[in-house]
C-alpha positions as CSV (number, residue, x, y, z in Angstrom):
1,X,-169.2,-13.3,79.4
2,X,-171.0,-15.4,81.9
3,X,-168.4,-16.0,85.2
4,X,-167.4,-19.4,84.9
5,X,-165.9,-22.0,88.2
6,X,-163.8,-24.9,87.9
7,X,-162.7,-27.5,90.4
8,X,-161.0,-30.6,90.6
9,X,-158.4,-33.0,93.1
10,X,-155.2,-33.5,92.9
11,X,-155.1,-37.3,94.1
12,X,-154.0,-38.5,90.6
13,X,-151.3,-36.5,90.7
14,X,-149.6,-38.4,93.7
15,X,-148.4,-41.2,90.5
16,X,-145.3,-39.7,90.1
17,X,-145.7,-40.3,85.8
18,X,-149.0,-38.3,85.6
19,X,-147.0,-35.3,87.8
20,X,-144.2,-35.5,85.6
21,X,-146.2,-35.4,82.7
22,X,-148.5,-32.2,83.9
23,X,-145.0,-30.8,84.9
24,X,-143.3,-31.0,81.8
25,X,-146.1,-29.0,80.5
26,X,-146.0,-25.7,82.4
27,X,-144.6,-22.7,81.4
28,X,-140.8,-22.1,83.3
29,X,-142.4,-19.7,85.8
30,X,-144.8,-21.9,86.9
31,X,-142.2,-25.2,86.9
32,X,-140.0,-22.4,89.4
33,X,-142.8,-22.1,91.8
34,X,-144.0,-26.1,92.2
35,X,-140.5,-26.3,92.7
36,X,-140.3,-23.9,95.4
37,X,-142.5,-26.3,97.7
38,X,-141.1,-28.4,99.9
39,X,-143.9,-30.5,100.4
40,X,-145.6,-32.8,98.1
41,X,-149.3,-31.5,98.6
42,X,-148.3,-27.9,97.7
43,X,-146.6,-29.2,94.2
44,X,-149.5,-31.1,93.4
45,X,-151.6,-28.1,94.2
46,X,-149.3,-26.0,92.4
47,X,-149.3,-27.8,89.3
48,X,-153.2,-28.7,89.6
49,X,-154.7,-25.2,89.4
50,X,-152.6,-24.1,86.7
51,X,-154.3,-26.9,85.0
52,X,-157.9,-25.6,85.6
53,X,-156.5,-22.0,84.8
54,X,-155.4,-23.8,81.5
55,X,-158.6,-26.0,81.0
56,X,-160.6,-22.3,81.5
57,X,-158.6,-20.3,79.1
58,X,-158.7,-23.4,76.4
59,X,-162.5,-23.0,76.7
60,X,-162.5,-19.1,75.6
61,X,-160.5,-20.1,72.9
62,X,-157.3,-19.1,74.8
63,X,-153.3,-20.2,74.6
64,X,-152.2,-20.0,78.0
65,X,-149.1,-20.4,76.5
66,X,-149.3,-17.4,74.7
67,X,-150.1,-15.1,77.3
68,X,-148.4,-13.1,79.8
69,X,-148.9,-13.0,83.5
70,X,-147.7,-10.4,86.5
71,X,-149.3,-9.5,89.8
72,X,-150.9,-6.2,90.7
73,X,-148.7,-4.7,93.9
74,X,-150.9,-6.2,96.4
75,X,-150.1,-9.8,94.7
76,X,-153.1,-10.6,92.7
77,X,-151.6,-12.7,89.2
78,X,-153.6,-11.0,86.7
79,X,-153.0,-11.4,82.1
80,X,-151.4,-8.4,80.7
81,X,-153.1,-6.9,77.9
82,X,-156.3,-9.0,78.3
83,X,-159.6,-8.2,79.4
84,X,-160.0,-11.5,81.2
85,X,-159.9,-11.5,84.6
86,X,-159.2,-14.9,87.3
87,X,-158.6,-16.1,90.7
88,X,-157.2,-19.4,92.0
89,X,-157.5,-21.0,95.4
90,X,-156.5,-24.8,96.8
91,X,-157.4,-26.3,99.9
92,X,-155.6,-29.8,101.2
93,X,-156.3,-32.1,97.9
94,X,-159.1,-29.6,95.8
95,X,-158.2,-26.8,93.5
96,X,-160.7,-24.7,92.0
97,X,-160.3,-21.6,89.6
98,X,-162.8,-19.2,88.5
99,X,-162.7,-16.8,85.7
100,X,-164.6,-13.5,84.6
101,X,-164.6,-10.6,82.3
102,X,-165.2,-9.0,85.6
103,X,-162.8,-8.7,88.8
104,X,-163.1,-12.0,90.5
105,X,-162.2,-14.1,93.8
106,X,-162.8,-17.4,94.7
107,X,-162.1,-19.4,98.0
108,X,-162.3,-23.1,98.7
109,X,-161.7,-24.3,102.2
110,X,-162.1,-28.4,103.5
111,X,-164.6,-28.3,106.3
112,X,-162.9,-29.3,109.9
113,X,-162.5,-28.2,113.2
114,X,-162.1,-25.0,114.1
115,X,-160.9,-22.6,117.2
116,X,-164.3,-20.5,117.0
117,X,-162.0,-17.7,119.0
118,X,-160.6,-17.0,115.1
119,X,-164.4,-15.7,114.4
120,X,-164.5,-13.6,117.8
121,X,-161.1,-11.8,117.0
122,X,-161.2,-11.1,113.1
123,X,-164.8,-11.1,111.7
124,X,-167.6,-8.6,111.8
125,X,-169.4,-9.0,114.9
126,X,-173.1,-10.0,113.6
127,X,-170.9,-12.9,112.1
128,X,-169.5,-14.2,114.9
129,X,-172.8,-13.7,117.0
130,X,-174.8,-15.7,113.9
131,X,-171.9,-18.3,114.3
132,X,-172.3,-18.9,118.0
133,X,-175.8,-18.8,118.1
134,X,-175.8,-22.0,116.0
135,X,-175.9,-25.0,118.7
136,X,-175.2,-27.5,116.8
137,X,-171.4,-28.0,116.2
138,X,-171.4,-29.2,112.7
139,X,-173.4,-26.9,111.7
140,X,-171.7,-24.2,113.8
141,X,-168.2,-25.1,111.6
142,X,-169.9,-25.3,108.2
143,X,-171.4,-21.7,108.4
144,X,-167.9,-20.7,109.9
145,X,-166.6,-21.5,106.7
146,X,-169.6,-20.1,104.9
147,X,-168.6,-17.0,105.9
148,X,-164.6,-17.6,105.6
149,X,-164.9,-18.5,102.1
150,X,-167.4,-15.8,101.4
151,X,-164.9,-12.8,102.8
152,X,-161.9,-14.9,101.5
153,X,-163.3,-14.4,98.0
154,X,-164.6,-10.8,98.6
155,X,-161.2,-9.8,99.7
156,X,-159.7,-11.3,96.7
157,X,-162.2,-9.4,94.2
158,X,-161.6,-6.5,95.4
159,X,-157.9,-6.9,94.8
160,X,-156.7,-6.1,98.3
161,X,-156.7,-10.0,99.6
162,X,-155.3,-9.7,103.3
163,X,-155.0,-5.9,103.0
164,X,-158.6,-5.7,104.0
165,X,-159.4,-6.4,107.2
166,X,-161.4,-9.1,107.6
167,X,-163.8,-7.2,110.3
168,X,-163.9,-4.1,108.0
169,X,-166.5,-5.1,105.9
170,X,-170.0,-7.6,106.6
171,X,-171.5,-10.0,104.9
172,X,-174.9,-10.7,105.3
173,X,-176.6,-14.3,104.1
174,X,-180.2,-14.7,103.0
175,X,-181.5,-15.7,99.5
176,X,-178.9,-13.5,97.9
177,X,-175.6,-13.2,99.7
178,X,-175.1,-9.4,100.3
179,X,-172.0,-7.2,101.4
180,X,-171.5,-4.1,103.0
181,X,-168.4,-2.7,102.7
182,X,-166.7,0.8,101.9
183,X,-164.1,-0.2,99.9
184,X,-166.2,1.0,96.7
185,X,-169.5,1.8,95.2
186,X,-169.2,-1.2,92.8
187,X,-171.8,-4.1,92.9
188,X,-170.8,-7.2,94.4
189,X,-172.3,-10.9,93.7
190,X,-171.4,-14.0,95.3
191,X,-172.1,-18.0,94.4
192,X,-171.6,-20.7,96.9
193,X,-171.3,-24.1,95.7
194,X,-171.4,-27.4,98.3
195,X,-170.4,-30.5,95.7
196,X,-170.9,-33.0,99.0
197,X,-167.2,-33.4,99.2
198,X,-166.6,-31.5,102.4
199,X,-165.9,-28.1,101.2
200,X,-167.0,-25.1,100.9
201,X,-166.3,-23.1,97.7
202,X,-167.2,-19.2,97.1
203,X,-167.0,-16.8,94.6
204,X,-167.4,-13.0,94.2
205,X,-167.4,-10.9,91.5
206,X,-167.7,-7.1,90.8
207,X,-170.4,-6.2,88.6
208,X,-171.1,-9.5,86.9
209,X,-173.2,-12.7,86.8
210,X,-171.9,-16.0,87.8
211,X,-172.8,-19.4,86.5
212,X,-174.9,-21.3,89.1
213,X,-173.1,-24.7,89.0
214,X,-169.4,-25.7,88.5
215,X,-167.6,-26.9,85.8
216,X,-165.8,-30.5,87.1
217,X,-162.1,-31.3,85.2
218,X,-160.6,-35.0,85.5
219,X,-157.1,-34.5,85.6
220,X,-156.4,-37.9,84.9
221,X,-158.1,-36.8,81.1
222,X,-156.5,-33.6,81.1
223,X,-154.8,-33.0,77.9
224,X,-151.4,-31.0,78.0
225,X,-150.1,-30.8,75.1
C-alpha cells in the first residue's frame, strides 16, 4: 500500500448549510470536539479533516463509520484493530491528511513571517545556520518552514510529536530529504509538496513509499452520506 496525501480548504464551509450538513454527518466524538472550539476557523478545520480522513478511508474501501478510534499515550489518534495507519494537520483555511500502512506524519504550515530567533532556540544548529545564510528574506521564511514542516512530520511519525525535541534530531535536504536521529534504527522517507497556494506540506513515513503528488478533495462535492 502506496502512502497516499490529501488536501483541501475549508472556505466553503464558512456557508453555514454546507457546515451543518458536513456536521450532521460526523460520528458523536468528533461533533464533541468541533464543538469544543470557540472559534469559527478551528470548527471548520475540525470538521474539514475528518472529511479527508473520511474521503481516504472510502478510497481503501473503508466505513469510517465502522471503525474505532483512540490515541496512543503520547496523543497520536490511531484505528483499533486495523493495520492502517494516519496523521492529520490544518493550518489557517487548509487541511491535509495522509494515510499509510506504515507509521505516518504530515504537517502543513501557511507561509508568513517569522521571528527567525524560533530557529536559533529549538532547531538543530546546521538548520538554523542553512536558514540564516539565505539572504533573501522570502526565501529565508520558505526554507524555515521547509524545515518546520519536515521535523513537524518526523516527530509525528515517530509517535512522540512534541515529546522529541525539536533540536534532538537533524534533518538534512538534498535530492532526497534525509534524517539523523536516535530515536530508532527504522528508515525514514519524506515528501514535500508546494501546490502554489502558500504552503508548505510534508510527510514522513517509517519504512514506506509515498506517492509523489497529492490527491485534491472539493468539499463543496464531498458526499456525506
Amino acid at each position: 500500500m502506496k502512502t497516499v496525501t490529501y488536501y483541501s480548504d475549508t472556505s466553503s464551509l464558512r456557508d453555514q448549510s454546507a457546515y451543518s450538513r458536513y456536521y450532521n454527518g460526523l460520528p458523536d466524538f468528533r461533533k464533541q470536539k468541533a464543538d469544543r472550539f470557540v472559534f469559527e476557523k478551528d470548527r471548520l478545520l475540525s470538521v474539514g479533516v475528518w472529511l479527508l480522513l473520511r474521503r481516504g478511508l472510502e478510497d481503501l474501501g473503508e466505513d469510517i463509520d465502522s471503525l474505532e478510534f483512540d490515541k496512543t499515550e503520547n496523543g497520536k489518534p490511531y484505528i483499533r484493530n486495523s493495520d492502517i495507519r494516519f496523521n492529520l494537520s490544518h493550518s489557517h483555511d487548509r487541511v491535509m491528511c495522509v494515510i499509510s500502512d506504515h507509521d505516518v506524519g504530515c504537517d502543513v504550515e501557511m507561509i508568513s513571517p517569522i521571528d527567525m530567533n524560533v530557529a536559533r532556540r529549538f532547531f538543530y544548529g546546521s538548520e538554523y545556520d542553512m536558514i540564516l545564510a539565505e539572504t533573501d528574506p522570502n526565501r529565508r521564511h520558505e526554507l524555515f518552514y521547509r524545515f518546520w514542516t519536515l521535523k513537524e512530520s518526523f516527530m509525528k511519525a515517530t509517535g512522540l510529536g512534541f515529546r522529541l525535541p525539536l533540536d534532538s534530531f537533524r534533518i538534512d535536504l538534498g535530492d532526497a530529504v534525509t534524517v539523523e536521529q536516535h530515536v530508532d534504527g527504522s528508515e525514514y522517507r519524506f515528501a514535500e509538496y508546494d501546490v502554489n497556494d502558500g504552503c508548505r506540506y510534508a510527510v514522513c513515513c517509517r519504512n514506506g513509499d509515498i506517492d509523489g503528488s497529492m490527491v485534491h478533495v472539493d468539499l463543496d462535492t464531498t458526499n456525506v452520506d
